[in-house]
matplotlib code that plots the C-alpha trace (Angstrom):
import matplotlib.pyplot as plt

x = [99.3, 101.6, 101.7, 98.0, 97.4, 100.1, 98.6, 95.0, 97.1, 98.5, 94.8, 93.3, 96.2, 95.3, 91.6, 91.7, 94.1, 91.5, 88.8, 90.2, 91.1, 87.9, 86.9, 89.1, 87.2, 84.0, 85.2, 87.4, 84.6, 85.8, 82.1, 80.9, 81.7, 83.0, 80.3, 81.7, 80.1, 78.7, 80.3, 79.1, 81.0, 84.2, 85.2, 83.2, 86.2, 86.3, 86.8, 89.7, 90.8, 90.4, 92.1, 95.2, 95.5, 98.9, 100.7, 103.4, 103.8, 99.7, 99.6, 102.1, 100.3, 97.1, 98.3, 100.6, 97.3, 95.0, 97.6, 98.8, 95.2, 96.1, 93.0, 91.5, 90.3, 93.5, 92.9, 93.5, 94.2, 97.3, 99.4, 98.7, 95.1, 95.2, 97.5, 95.1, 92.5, 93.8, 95.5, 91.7, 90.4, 93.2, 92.2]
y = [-15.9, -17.1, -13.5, -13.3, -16.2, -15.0, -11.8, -13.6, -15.8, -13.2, -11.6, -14.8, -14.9, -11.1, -11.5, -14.6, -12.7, -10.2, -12.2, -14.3, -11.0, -9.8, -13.2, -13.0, -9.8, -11.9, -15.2, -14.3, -12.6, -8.4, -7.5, -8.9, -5.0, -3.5, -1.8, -1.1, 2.7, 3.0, 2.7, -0.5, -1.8, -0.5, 2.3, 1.8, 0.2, 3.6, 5.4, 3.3, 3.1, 7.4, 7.9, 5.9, 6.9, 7.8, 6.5, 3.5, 2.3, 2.0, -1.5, -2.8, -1.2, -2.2, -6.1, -5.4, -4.2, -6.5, -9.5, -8.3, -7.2, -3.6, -1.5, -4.0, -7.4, -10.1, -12.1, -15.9, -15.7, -16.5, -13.2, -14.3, -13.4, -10.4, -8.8, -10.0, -8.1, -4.9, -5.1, -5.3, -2.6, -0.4, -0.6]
z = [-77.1, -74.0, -72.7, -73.0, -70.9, -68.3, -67.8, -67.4, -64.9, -62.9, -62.9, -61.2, -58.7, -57.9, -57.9, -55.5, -53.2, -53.2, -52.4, -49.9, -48.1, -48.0, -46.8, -43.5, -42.5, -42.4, -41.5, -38.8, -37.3, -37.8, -39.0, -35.8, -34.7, -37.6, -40.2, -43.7, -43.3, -40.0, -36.2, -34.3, -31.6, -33.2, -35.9, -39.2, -41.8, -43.8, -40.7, -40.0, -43.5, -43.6, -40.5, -41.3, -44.9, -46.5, -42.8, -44.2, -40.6, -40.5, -41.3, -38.9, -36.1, -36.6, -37.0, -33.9, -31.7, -32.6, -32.3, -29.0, -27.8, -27.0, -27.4, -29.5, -28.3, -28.7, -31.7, -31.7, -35.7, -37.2, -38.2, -41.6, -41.6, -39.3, -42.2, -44.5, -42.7, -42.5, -45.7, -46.8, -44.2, -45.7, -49.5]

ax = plt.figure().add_subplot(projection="3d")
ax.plot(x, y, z, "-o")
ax.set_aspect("equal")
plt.show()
């Protein structure tokens, strides 16, 4: 019984991670021109997902661009949520 409600524990913790990721992407304001499927003012998040796929050093790049604002617009977030973002635009 212990190990049931552990796993169901560690499920939570994994589904709120989740969901607070995908939160940052609209709360920190990346919709404003990023479309799920289609290009707005920036790449569509697939695209960006599709072009980066199977790249390890993808991640740190992205967060490294749009921290230091270099072809992307500089983010005031903390470094926290911009990983959280394109840990998200990744998936």
């Amino acid at each position: 019984m212990r190990v049931m409600y552990a796993v169901l524990a560690a499920g939570a913790v994994l589904l709120a991670g989740t969901a607070n990721a995908a939160d940052v992407l609209k709360d920190k304001g990346c919709v404003k021109c990023h479309d799920v499927d289609k290009k707005k003012v920036g790449p569509a998040i697939k695209d960006i997902a599709a072009k980066h796929k199977g790249n390890k050093d993808a991640e740190a790049m992205l967060v490294a661009k749009i921290k230091d604002g270099k072809g992307h617009p500089k983010s005031k977030e903390s470094e926290g949520d911009i990983k959280a973002a394109v840990q998200q635009m990744l998936k």
